[in-house]
N, C-alpha and C positions, 0 to 999 in steps of 0.2 A: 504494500500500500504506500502510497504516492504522501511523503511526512508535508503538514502544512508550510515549512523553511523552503522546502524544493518545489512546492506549488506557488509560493509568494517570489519567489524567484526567477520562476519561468514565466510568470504571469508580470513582473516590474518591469525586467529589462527585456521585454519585445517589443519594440519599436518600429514603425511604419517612416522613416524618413533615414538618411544615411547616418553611419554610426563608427566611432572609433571601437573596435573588437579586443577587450580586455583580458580576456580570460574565461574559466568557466567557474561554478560555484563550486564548492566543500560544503557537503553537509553530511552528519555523522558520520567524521571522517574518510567520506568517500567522493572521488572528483567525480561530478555530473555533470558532461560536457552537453546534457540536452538544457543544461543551466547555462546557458550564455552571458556574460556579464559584459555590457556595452555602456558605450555614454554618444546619447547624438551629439551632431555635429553640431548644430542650433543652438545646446547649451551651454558652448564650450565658452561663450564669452559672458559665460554666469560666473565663470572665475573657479579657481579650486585649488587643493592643497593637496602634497606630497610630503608626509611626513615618514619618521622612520628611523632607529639606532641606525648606525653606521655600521654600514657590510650588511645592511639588510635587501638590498637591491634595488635602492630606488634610481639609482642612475639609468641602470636598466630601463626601468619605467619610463622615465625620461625618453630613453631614446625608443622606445618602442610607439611611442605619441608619438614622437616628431614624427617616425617616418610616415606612418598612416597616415597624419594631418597633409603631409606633402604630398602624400600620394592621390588626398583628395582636391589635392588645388590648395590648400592652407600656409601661406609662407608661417617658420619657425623663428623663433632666437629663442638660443640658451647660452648661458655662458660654461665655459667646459675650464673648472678649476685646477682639475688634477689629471686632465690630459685624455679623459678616457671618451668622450666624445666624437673622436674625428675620427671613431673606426663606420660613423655614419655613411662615410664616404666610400665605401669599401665594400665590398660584398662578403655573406658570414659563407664559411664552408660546409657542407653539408652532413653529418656524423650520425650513427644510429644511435646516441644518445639524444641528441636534438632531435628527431623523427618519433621517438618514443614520449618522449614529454610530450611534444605537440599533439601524436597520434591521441592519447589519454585527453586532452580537454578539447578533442577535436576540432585540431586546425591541423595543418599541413607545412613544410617547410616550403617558405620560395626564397630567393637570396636575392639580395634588392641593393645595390647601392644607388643614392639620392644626390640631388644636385646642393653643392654643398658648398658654398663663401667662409671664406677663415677669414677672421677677426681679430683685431690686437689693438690693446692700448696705445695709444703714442706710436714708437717705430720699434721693428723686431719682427726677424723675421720669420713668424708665429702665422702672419696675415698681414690682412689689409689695412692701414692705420686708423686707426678712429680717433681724432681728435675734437675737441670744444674750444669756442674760444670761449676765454672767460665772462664775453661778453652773454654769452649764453647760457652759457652754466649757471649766471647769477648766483646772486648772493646766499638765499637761502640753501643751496647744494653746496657753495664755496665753504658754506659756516661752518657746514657738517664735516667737512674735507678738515678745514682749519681746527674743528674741534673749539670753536668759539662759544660764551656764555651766550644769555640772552642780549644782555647789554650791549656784547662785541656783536653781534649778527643786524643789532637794530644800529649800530656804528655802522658797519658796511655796507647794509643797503643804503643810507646815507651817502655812501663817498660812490656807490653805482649810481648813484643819480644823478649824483653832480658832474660823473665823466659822461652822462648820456646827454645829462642838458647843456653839457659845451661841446658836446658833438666828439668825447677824446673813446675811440671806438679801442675797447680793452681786447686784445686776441690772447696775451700769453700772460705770464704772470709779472714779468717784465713793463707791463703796462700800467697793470695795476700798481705794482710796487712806485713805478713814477709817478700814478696819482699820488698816491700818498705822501710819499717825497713831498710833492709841491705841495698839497696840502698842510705839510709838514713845518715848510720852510717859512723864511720870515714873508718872500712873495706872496704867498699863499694863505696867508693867518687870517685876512681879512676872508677869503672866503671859506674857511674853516667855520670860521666865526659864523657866517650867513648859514652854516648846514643847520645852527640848534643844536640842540643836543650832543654836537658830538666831542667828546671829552679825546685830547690830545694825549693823554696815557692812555686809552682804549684805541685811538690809529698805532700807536705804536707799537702796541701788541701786536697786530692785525700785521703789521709793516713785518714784525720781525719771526710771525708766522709764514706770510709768505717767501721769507728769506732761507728759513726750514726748508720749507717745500722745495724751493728747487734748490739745496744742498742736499735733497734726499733724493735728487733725479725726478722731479715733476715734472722738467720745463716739457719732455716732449707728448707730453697727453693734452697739452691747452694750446692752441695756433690752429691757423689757416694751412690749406685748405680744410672747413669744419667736414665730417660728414653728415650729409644728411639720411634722416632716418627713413626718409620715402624708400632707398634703398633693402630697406628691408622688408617691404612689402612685394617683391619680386614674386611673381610667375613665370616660370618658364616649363611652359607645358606641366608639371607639377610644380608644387609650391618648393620656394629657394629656404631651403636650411642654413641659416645666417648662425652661426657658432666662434664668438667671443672666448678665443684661446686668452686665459687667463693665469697659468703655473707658474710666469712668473713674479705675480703678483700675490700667491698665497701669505705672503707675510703681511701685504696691506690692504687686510680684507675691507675696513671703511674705507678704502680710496674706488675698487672694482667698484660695491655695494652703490655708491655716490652715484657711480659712472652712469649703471643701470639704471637708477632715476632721472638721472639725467636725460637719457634715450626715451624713459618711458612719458615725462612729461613734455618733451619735445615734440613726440605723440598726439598725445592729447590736447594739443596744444595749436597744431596744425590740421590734425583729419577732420572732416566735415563729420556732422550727426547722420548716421547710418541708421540706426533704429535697427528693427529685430531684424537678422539674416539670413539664411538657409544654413551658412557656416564663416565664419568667423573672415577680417579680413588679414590678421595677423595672430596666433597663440604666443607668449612671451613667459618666457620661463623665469623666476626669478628666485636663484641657486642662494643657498645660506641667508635666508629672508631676515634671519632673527639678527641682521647684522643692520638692515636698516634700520631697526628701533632700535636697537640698545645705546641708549647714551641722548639719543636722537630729545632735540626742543621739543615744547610743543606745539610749535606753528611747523616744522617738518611732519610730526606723526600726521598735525591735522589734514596738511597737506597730502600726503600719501592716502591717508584714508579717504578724503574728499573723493581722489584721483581711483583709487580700488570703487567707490562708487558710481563715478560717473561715467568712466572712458566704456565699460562695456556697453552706449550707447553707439560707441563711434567704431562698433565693430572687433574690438580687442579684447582678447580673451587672456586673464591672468593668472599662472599659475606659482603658489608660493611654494620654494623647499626648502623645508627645514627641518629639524631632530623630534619637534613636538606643535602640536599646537598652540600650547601655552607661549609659543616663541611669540605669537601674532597676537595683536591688541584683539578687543573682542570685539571690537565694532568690524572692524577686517575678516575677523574668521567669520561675523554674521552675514558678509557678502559673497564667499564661496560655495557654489553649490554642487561642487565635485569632490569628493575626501576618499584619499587613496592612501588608506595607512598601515605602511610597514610595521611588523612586528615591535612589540613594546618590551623590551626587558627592563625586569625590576631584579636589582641584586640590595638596595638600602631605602628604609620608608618614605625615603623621599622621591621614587621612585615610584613607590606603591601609591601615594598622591596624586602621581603625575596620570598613572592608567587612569583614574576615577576623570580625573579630566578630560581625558580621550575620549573614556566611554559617555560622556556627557555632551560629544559633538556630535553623537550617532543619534540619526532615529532610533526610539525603542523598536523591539520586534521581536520576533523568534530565537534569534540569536543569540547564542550566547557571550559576550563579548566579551566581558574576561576572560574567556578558555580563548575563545579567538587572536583577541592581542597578545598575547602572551604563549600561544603556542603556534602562531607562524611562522611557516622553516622562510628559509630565503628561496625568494621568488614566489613569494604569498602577500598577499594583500586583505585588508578587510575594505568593502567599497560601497559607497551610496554617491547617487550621482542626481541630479536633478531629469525628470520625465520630461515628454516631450508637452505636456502642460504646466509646466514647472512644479509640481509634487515629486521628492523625495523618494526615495525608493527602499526597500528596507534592505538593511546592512548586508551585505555578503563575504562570504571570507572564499576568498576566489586566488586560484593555482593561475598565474598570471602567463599568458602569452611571450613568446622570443620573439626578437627581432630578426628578420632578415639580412640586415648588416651585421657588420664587425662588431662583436661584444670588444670591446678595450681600442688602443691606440692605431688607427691608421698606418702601412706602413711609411715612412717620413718622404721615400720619395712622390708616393700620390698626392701627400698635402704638399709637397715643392710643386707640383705640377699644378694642381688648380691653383695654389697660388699665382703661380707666373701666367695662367691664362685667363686669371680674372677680369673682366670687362672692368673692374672696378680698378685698378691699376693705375690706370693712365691718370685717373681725377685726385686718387688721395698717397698713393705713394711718395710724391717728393714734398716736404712741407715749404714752404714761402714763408717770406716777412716782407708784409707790405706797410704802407706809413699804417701808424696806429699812434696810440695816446706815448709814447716812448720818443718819438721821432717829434711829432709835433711840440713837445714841451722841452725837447731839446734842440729844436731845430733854432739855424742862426735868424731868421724870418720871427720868430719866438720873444728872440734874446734882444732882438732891436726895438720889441714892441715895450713900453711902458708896461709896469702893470697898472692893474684896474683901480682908480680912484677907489678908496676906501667909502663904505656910504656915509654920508651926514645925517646926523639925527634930524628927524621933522623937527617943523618950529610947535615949542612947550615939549619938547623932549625927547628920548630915542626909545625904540621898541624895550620891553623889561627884558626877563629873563626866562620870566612865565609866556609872555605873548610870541617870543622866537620858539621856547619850546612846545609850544601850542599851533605853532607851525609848521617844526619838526615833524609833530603828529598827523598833521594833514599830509605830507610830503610822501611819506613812508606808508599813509594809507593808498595814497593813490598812485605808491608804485602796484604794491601787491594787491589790493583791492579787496582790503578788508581788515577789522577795527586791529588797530597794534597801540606798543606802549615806546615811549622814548624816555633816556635816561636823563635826568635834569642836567642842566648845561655847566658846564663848568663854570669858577671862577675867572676873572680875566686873562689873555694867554699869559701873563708872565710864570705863571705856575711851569714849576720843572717839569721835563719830560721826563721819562722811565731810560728812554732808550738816547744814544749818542744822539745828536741832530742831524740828519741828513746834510749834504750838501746844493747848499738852496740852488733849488730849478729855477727860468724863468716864466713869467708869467704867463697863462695859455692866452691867444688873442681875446682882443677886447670889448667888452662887452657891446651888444650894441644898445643905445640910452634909448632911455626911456622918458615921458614926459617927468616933469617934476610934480605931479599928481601921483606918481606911482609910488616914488619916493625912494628906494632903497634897495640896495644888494639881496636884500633878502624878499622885497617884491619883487626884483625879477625874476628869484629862483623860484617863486612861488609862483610866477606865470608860468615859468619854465612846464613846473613840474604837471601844473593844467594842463598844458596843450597836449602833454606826452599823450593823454585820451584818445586824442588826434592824430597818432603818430603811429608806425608801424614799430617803433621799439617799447610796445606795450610788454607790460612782462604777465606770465601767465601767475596758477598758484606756487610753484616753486619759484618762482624769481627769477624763471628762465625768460630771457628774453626769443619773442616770437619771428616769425618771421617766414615769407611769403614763400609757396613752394613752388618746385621749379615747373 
């Protein structure tokens, strides 16, 4: 007799519209490949999570998505930390153990390699470079990179505003480092002074963060040419598997983690509203999740949460990996509707904490789900996935599918070869330096110009200290577009700095005047920061600046 676990099973995941092939069900201890465990296509951009101990298999999983998603038309990104990724590219061999698994949750072996773009930070030659400039990255991703307070973050979108409203276009870090400077210097006090709030030991921190940075090898991940992310929505005849080689980056997991936000608000940022689809126009994988909270503000989390909510209108589908659930805020896990979770081991009670939290992401049902977490081998999953009416499906503990490609590393001469033959080549392989905020504040055109009259107080007095900082807070609303706090202004510049004194820049060109109704340095920065409304260098919710696609 047919147990109610395998009739709720075969009755959840049959689906009438095309489907990623998961696996088949476990139920009392026996694989039931007439139990098919699937997830449509349509709900992929409901978002989902890949959790799991380590060496539990969930790379695997990974790569057994990608390839179906590609097979169905679905371009991929993942990033591949420890290398084991780019056997995507490769076709698997065929072996009578492979045949035998498969045969058992009835599927069949076919060996598949995918059309597959290698990716790399900065330059290395891993792949194709991907660089930001910093003018895009903005401030809120930079803070996260710098590892700044609040204070310091609400300091630097401050001084990205003031390089956007004098037009000093930031590509590397080097640019920024020269705003600073100048803001720094005795030329520059007066418009330091016009930012508000911004306290001259909080630049210098900032100043001597970025100075870190590229003593730690930064400079080559921020410059021109940027890439753009439309690239990753390739088809070609199957969806293009875009794979972000990352190993040698394993020591600066906040710098990757940043990156990936970076790409993903860039996203969101540029696609049009798509509304519901037949299948996704991008899935995006986002490897060691629990790296983008930890530590993280909270105008970054709110950011990324916003972002986990909104973008699956614009057709992207999000997928989180990490060790547990609890790695993800709970507003984030209440947006995923796909949960693919590897085996739980408990060896200490803090462990035993962590299963009860698992089993509280599951729908109830038949299942037993503590015997379940806790007793799947590798290459087992426990899975619920959202219906094709968006209801939930009950939990299964499902003997998961192989992939057709290479389980582990490509051989190196295949990934040399699609590297050298990638279409992408010719645009991001060699980096440039064009005039930027660097060159203009030290160009000799610069050095000839005057700097900018300091303002005069109106007649009956000059702005306080309360009304500049009450303008700071309008400034810094209507970069990012939504309520923020600024730190009260310093004392007069004579206050010491922290850090030695830069050597003084000269003044960036001159302002152009305004009537004497306007009155002041700091009403023009406050037109300034108005117009930007008007402007294509709107910044999105991370503080990336936007920008028109090709």
């Amino acid at each position: 007799m047919e147990s109610a676990l395998l009739t709720s099973l075969i009755a959840g995941y049959t689906f009438s519209t095309p489907c990623l092939e998961l696996g088949a069900g476990i139920v009392d201890g026996r694989v039931c490949p007439e139990a098919q465990i699937r997830v449509p296509l349509a709900m992929l951009n409901r978002h989902g999570l890949v959790a799991g101990a380590t060496g539990t298999g969930k790379t695997v999983t990974l790569q057994v998505m990608a390839e179906q998603l590609a097979a169905a038309g679905v371009p991929v990104f993942l990033a591949d930390i420890k290398g084991d990724l780019s056997g995507l590219a490769q076709p698997a061999q065929p072996s009578e153990k492979l045949d035998e698994r498969l045969k058992a949750i009835g599927h069949q072996f076919t060996a598949r390699s995918n059309t597959v773009e290698f990716l790399t930070l900065g330059e290395g030659k891993d792949g194709i470079p991907v660089r930001a400039t910093v003018d895009s990255f903005g401030p809120l991703l930079l803070s996260r990179v710098l590892e700044l307070n609040d204070t310091q973050e609400q300091v630097l979108q401050l001084v990205f505003h003031y390089a956007d409203s004098r037009k000093l276009p930031l590509d590397d870090l080097s640019d920024l480092k020269a705003v600073i400077d100048f803001l720094l210097s005795d030329d520059g006090k007066e418009d330091l002074k016009s930012l508000g709030g911004v306290s001259t030991a909080s630049a210098s921190v900032i100043l001597r963060g970025v100075t870190i940075l590229q003593a730690q090898g930064m400079d080559p991940f921020f410059g021109v040419p940027e890439f753009d992310t439309a690239d990753l929505l390739r088809v070609n005849g199957a969806g293009v598997i875009s794979i972000l080689e990352l190993p040698s980056l394993n020591r600066q997991p906040l710098l990757f983690s940043t990156f990936l936000m970076w790409l993903l608000a860039d996203l969101f940022d540029e696609l049009p509203e798509a509304g519901d689809l037949d299948k996704p126009k991008l899935v995006f994988f986002l490897d060691e999740a629990h790296l983008l909270f930890k530590g993280a503000s909270k105008a970054f989390t709110e950011a990324i949460i916003s972002t986990v909510r909104l973008i699956r209108s614009k057709g992207v589908g999000l997928f989180f990996i990490s060790q547990s659930p609890a790695d993800l805020p709970d507003e984030v896990l209440a947006q995923l509707g796909t949960r693919i979770q590897h085996a739980v081991r408990v060896f200490i009670p803090k462990d035993a904490a962590a299963l009860k939290e698992v089993i509280g992401t599951f729908p109830a049902g038949e299942l037993d789900l503590n015997q379940a977490l806790t007793g799947a081998g590798v290459g087992e999953a426990v899975i619920t996935v959202l219906g094709e009416k968006g209801v939930p499906t009950a939990a299964a503990w499902t003997k998961l599918t192989s992939p057709g490609s290479r389980i582990g590393p490509a051989d190196p001469q295949v990934c040399a070869g699609i590297i050298a033959a990638s279409p992408l080549a010719a645009r991001y392989s060699q980096a440039a330096d064009r005039e930027s905020a660097r060159e203009l504040l030290t160009a000799p055109a610069a050095a000839a110009t005057p700097p900018a009259p300091a303002a005069q107080p109106a007649p009956g007095g000059g702005s306080s200290s309360a009304e500049i900082d009450e303008e700071a807070r309008r400034i810094a609303e209507s970069i990012l577009g939504r309520p923020t706090t600024v730190p009260p202004s310093d004392p007069p510049l004579s206050r010491p700095v922290e850090a030695p004194a830069p050597e003084p820049a000269p003044a960036p060109r001159q302002r152009r005047e305004q009537p004497a109704s306007q009155g002041s340095d700091l009403m023009d920065f406050a037109l300034d920061a108005a117009n930007m409304l008007g402007r294509e260098i709107l910044r999105g919710m991370f503080g990336t600046k936007r920008r028109r696609r090709r």
